[in-house]
C-alpha positions as CSV (number, residue, x, y, z in Angstrom):
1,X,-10.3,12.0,-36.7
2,X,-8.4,8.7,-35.5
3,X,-8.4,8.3,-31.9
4,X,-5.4,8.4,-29.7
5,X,-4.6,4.9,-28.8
6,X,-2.4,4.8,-24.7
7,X,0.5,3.6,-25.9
8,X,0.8,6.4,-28.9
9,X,1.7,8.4,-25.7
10,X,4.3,6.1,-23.7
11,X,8.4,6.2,-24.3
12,X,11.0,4.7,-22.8
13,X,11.5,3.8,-19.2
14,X,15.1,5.5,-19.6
15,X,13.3,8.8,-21.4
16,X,10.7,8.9,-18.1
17,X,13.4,8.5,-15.2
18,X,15.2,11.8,-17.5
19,X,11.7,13.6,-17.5
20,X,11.4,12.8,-13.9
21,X,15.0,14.2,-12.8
22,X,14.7,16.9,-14.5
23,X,11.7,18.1,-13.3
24,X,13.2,17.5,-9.7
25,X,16.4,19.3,-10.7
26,X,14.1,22.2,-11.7
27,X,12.2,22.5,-8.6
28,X,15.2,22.3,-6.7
29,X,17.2,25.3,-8.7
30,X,13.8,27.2,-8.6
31,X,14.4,27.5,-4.6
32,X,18.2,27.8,-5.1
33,X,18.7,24.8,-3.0
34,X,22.4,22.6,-3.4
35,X,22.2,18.4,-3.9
36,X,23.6,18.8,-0.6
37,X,20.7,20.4,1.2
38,X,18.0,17.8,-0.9
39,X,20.8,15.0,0.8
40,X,20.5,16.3,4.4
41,X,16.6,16.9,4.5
42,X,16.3,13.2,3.0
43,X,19.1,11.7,5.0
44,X,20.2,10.2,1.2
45,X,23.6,10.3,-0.1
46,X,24.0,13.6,-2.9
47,X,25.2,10.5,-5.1
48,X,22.4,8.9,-5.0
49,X,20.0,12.6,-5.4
50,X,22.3,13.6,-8.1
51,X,21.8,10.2,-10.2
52,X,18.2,10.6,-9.9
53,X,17.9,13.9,-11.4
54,X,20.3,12.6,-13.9
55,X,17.7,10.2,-14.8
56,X,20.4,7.1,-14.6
57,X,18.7,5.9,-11.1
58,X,14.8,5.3,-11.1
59,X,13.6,6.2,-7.8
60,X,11.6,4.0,-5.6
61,X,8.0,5.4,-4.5
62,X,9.7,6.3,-1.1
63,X,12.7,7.4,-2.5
64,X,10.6,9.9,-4.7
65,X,8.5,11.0,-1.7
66,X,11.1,12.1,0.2
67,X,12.7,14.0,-2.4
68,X,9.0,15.7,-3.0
69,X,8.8,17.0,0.8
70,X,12.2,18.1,1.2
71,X,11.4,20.4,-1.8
72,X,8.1,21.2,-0.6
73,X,6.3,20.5,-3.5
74,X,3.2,18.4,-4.7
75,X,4.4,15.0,-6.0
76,X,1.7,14.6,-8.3
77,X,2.9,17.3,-10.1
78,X,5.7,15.5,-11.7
79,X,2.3,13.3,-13.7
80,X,0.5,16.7,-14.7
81,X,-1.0,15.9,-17.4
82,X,-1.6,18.5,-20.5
83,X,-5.2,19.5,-20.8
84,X,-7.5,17.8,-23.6
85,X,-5.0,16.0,-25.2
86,X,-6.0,14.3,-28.7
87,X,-4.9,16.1,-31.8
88,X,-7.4,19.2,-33.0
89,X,-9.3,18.3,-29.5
90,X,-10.9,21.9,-27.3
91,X,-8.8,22.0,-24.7
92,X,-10.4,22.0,-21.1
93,X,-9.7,21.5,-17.2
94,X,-12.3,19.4,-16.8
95,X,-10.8,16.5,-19.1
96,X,-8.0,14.2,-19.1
97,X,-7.6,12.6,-22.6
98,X,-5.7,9.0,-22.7
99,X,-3.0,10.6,-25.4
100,X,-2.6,13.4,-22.3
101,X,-1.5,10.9,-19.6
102,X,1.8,11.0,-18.4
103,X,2.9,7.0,-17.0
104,X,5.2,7.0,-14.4
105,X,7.6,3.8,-13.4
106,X,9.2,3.8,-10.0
107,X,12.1,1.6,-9.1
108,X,11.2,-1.0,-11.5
109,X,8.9,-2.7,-9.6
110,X,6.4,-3.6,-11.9
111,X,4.0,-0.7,-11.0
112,X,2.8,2.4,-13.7
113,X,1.0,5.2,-12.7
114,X,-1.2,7.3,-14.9
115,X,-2.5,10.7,-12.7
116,X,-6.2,11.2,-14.3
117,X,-7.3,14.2,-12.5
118,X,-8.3,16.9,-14.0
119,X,-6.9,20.8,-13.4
120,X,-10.7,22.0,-12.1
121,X,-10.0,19.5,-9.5
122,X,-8.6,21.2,-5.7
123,X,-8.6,18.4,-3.7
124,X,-9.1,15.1,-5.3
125,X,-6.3,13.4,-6.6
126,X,-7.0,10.5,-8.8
127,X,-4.4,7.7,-10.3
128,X,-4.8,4.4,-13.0
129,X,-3.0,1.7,-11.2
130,X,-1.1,-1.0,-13.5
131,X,0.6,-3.6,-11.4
132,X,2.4,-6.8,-13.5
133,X,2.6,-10.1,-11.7
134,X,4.4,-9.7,-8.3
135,X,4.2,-5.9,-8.3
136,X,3.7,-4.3,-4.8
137,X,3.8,-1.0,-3.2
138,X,7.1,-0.1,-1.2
139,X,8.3,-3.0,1.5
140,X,6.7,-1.9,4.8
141,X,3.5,0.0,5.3
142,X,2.7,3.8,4.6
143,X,1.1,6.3,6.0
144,X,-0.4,9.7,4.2
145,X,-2.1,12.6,5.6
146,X,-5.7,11.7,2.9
147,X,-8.5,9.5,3.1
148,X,-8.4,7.2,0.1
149,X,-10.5,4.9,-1.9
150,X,-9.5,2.1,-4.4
151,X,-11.7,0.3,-6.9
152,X,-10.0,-2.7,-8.5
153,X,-11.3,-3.0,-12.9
154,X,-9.4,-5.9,-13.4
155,X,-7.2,-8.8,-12.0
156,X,-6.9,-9.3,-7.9
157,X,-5.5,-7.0,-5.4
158,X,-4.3,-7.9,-2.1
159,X,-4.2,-5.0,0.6
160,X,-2.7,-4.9,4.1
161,X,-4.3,-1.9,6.7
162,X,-3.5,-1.8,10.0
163,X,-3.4,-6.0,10.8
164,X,-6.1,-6.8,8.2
165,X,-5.4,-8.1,4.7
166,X,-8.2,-8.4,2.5
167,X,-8.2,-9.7,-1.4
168,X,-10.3,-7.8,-3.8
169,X,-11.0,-8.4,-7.1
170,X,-12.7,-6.7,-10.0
171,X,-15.6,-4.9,-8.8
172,X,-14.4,-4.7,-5.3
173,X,-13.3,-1.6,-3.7
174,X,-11.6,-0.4,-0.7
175,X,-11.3,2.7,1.7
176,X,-9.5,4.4,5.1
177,X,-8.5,7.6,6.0
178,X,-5.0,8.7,6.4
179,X,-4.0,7.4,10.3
180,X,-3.6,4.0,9.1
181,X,-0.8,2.4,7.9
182,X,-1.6,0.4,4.8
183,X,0.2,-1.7,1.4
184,X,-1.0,-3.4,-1.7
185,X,0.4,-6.2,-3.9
186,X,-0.1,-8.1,-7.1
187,X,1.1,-11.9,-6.2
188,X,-0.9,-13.7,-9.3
189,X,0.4,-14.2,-12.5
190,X,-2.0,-11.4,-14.1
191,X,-2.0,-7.9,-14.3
192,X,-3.9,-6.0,-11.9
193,X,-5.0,-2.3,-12.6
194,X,-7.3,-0.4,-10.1
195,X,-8.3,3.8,-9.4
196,X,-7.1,5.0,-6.7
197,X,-8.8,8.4,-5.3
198,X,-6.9,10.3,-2.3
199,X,-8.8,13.7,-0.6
200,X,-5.3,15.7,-1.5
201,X,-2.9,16.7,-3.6
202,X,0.0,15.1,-2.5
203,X,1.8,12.0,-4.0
204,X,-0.1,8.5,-3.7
């Protein structure tokens, strides 16, 4: 049997940012909620809610976070990924298969998440990083309620937490728990791809 290669499962920037919306849309309908009511809880214009569910705006990480928690739901969701995956292959919680991954670009700004966690898992949430050159996480720092631990595989990584910025490269790895306020960014002229591990299920 021939092997799945990744990008035998990627399509379109345009074709993810419809996925996307209309898995938002969904959620939203499920709880009878109005464009309205997603604008007031995430002080965004309906415009702006409505184009993204539309899948004609691609939403910035913190655009897309906000949208989760005034819905109440898991953001890493919207990446849940089938189980197995390849053609004719058992299917099983306890695997993610490459062909099952479900990429997801935000904003276009260079960064593609892959979720890799598998449905057995409760708590751990796992993500492929791919950042192109310049890629970085949202301006300003974040804060989530989940430890987390990074592990660069290839390129360089440069992360901010608290007042601290540290460059890692491949082999390096990093970790905090959720009180402190952190970033990451790609500034070389290489692609960077890391794991990222959080201790919940909410979006990274």
């Amino acid at each position: 049997m021939k092997n799945a290669k990744p990008e035998d499962s990627q399509i379109s920037a345009d074709e993810h940012d419809k996925a996307l919306g209309e898995r938002l849309r969904a959620a939203r309908l499920q709880q009878g909620l109005k464009l309205k009511d997603v604008a007031e809880r995430t002080e965004m214009s309906i415009a702006l809610i409505s184009q993204v569910e539309r899948g004609i705006s691609s939403p910035s990480m913190r655009t897309l976070r906000a949208i989760c928690r005034a819905l109440g739901i898991d953001g890493a969701s919207l990446l849940a990924p089938a189980p197995g995956a390849a053609p004719g292959d058992e299917q099983s919680e306890f695997t993610v298969r490459v062909a099952a991954r479900t990429p997801l670009k935000l904003g276009n700004n260079g960064v593609t998440k892959y979720r890799i966690t598998p449905a057995s898992c409760a708590t751990l949430e796992g993500f492929l990083m791919e950042l192109e050159p310049g890629a970085a996480s949202d301006p300003g720092f974040l804060v989530q309620a989940s430890d987390k631990i990074g592990y660069v595989l290839s390129g360089k990584l440069q992360v901010f937490v608290d007042d601290k910025s540290f460059l890692l490269e491949a082999g390096d790895s990093y970790g905090f728990s959720g009180s402190h306020p952190y970033r990451w960014q790609n500034g070389w002229d290489e692609k960077t791809v890391f794991l990222v591990v959080n201790s919940n299920h909410f979006y990274v």
